[in-house]
C-alpha positions, 0 to 999 in steps of 0.5 A: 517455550518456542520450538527451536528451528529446525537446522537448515542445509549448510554449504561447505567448499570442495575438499582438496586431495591432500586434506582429510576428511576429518580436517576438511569437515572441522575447518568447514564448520570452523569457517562458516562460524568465524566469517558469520555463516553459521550465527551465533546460537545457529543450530547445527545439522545431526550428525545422522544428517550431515553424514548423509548429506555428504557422503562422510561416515557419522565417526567422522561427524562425531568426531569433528563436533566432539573437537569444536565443542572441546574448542569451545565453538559449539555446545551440544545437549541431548534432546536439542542437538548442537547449536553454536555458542553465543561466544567463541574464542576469537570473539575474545581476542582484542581486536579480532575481526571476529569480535561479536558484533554488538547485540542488533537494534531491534527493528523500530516498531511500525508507527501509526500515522503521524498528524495530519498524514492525509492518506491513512484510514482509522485503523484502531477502529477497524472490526479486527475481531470480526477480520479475524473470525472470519479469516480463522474460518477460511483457514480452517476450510482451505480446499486445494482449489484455494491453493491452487492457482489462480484467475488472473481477474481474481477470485469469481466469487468476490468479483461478484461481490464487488459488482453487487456492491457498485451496482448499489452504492456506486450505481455502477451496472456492470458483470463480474466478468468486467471486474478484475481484482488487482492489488490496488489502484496503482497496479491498475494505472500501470495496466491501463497505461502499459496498454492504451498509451504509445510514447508521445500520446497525450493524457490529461491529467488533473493539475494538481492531482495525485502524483502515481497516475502521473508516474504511471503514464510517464513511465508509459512515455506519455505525453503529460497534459496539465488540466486544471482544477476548479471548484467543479473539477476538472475543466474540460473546457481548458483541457481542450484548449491545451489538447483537443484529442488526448488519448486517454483522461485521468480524474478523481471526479467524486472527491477531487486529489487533493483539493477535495471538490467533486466534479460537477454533473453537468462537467460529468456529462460532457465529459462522457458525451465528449469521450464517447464522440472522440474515442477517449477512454476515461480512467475514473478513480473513485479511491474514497467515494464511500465517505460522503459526510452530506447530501446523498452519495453520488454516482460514479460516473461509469453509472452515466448513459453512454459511459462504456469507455470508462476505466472505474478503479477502487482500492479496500487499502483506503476503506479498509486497512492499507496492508490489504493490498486488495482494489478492483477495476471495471474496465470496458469490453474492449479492452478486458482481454488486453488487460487480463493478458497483461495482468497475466504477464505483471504477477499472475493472479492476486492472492487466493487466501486474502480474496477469500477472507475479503468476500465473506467480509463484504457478502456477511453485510460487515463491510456495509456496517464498517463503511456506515460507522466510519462515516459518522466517525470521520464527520465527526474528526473532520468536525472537529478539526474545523472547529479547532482551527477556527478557534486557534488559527482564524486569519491564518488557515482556512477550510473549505466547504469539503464533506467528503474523504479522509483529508481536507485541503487548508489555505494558508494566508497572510504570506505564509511559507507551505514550504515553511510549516512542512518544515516545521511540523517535523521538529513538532512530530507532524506529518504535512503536506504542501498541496504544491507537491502534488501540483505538475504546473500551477503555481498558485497553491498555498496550503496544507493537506490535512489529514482526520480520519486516522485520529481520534478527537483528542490527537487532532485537537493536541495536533492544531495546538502544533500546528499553531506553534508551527505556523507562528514561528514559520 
């Protein structure tokens, strides 16, 4: 049987001249029990406690329980003390404001993901027996150090960690003095926008393209610079035609949000010769570079000879779990005091407890292990979403060639409404999303981001039969 709460210190008003003080005390507590302050079922102080607290003799206290529980508004036991009763007299008056309000819905439960959300990770494969070891272990060696403040660049250990790991997965040479450790990729766009843009300085920004670096550098009063999308990325060539000398340059070059391609390497390096001549920070978000389903992995472009001004973020919400709220960004000498007086200045420093279970998750070799199954179980659901829609909506939907992330952008043809079969997809329980959302101006997008990698084989075959019925009556 649970422990009952303890009870906590209640708040009476100032007792006239001419009350008692065993009529102030009684109607008091008679108050706080009618207008809801004390709930029902509320534990009430001792009396030992309540007489302490204000300056009242414990008779007065005995006397006033023994009145209320005569009155029927409390009950007491030895052993457990007093506690209001789950009804009281006016709860029994027809029409009394005091009435017990009807039982409270209970909170509905956290879904997972609904098909096709394009933003979720497989959860239910997630190694929480070894997260849970592991974070038991770290609870029951808490230092007073962990409990301590923190470093507003996170815990030294895991920045460590986290640059062993980008100098061989991502071939990222950098120290764990240029890594700061923030709560994910949004906090680190906000950083960068608070400290590199002044209102009205022009940022490009991937036309489509993910819509909280937009939010970031708006809320900056940042000029936004539309760039568009091709199927080698961004295109430089066109962002100079619409701004020569932006400040700064947004992009999502290893897995394109949202249409899914990768920026070229000959893009890549001109982007970062162009950067380097021009005094251009380049702000690289490398939010899903991990699962890569083809071919080798490819670098981050902060790997490239020359690439000192490039912002690299990443986020464990996307790889992990999303509740983790735990990302990194590498950000260039210059700018690494700014950014960690800022950082100082937004909440501090990140949770000790959180970053502690993470290192021992990611030096223990079990992050490596997660990434390596969950690649060939989302290539195996990107599979088998491909497969099914051709099989069912041939003529009507069309993938594209893209191996990598956890969603795939889908074409509609034939005339068909995006609009139309987002729609839909809510009176059949899916989660769609138009690609046209996340687009600032084009307006030649017609299409779907689908997302696999949070269910199984069987949900995304039973999710395209939907989504069949979807597109036929749209």
């Amino acid at each position: 049987m649970p422990r009952r709460a303890p009870a906590l210190d209640l708040v009476l008003g100032k007792r006239a001249r001419d009350v008692t003080l065993t009529d102030w005390l009684y109607d008091e507590l008679r108050g706080a029990i009618l207008d809801g302050r004390l709930a029902r079922g509320a534990r009430l102080p001792a009396t030992r406690d309540l007489a302490a607290r204000w300056d009242v003799s414990r008779g007065v206290v005995v006397s006033v329980f023994d009145r209320l529980g005569d009155e029927g508004y409390v009950t007491g036991r030895t052993g457990s003390g007093t506690t209001v009763r789950a009804r009281v007299p006016e709860d029994y008056l027809p029409g009394s404001p005091h009435a017990v309000p009807a039982a409270p819905r209970p909170a509905p439960a956290r879904r997972f993901a609904r098909p096709f959300s394009p933003i979720d990770p497989g959860l239910t494969d997630f190694p929480m027996k070894t997260w849970t070891r592991i974070s038991a272990r770290v609870h029951t060696r808490i230092t007073p150090q962990l409990l301590a403040r923190g470093d507003p660049a996170g815990s030294p250990t895991l920045r460590e960690a986290i640059a062993g790991y980008l100098g061989a997965s991502r071939g990222v040479s950098c120290t764990p003095d240029q890594v700061v450790i923030v709560s994910g990729a949004q906090q680190a766009l906000d950083l960068i926008a608070r400290i590199v843009v002044k209102p009205g300085d022009p940022v490009w920004i991937e036309d489509p393209g993910y819509s909280g670096a937009v939010d970031a550098f708006r809320n900056a009063q940042a000029k936004i610079i539309p760039v568009r999308v091709d199927d080698d990325g961004l295109d430089p060539a066109h962002g100079r035609h619409r701004c020569a000398r932006p400040v700064a340059v947004y992009l999502t070059p290893a897995h394109q949000f949202c249409l899914g391609v990768s920026l070229s390497h000959e893009r890549r390096a001109e982007l970062v010769r162009w950067a380097s001549s021009t005094g251009c920070l380049l702000i690289e978000d490398d939010y899903d570079s991990e699962f890569r389903y083809r071919g080798p992995p490819l670098p981050a472009m902060r790997s490239l000879r020359g690439a000192g001004s490039v912002f690299l973020l990443g986020t464990f919400s996307k790889v992990l779990f999303p509740s983790l709220r735990l990302g990194y960004m590498v950000v260039p000498d210059v700018w690494l005091d700014r950014v960690l007086a800022l950082r100082y200045q937004h909440d501090l420093y990140p949770p000790g407890i959180s970053q502690a279970v993470l290192t021992e998750f990611l030096v223990g070799g079990h992050f490596a292990r997660h990434l390596r199954r969950m690649r060939e179980c989302y290539a195996s659901r990107r599979a088998t979403l491909h497969d099914e829609i051709e099989r069912r909506l041939a003529g009507a939907l069309r993938l594209p060639a893209i191996e990598a992330g956890l969603s795939t952008p889908a074409y509609l043809s034939r005339g068909i409404s995006a609009r139309r079969v987002v729609e839909r997809g809510q009176v059949h329980d899916l989660d769609l999303w138009s690609l046209d959302r996340f687009a600032i101006q084009r307006r030649d997008l017609r299409g779907l981001l689908l997302g696999f990698a949070a269910f199984t084989e069987r949900q995304i075959r039973e999710a395209v039969v939907a989504l069949a019925r979807v597109i036929d009556e749209a």
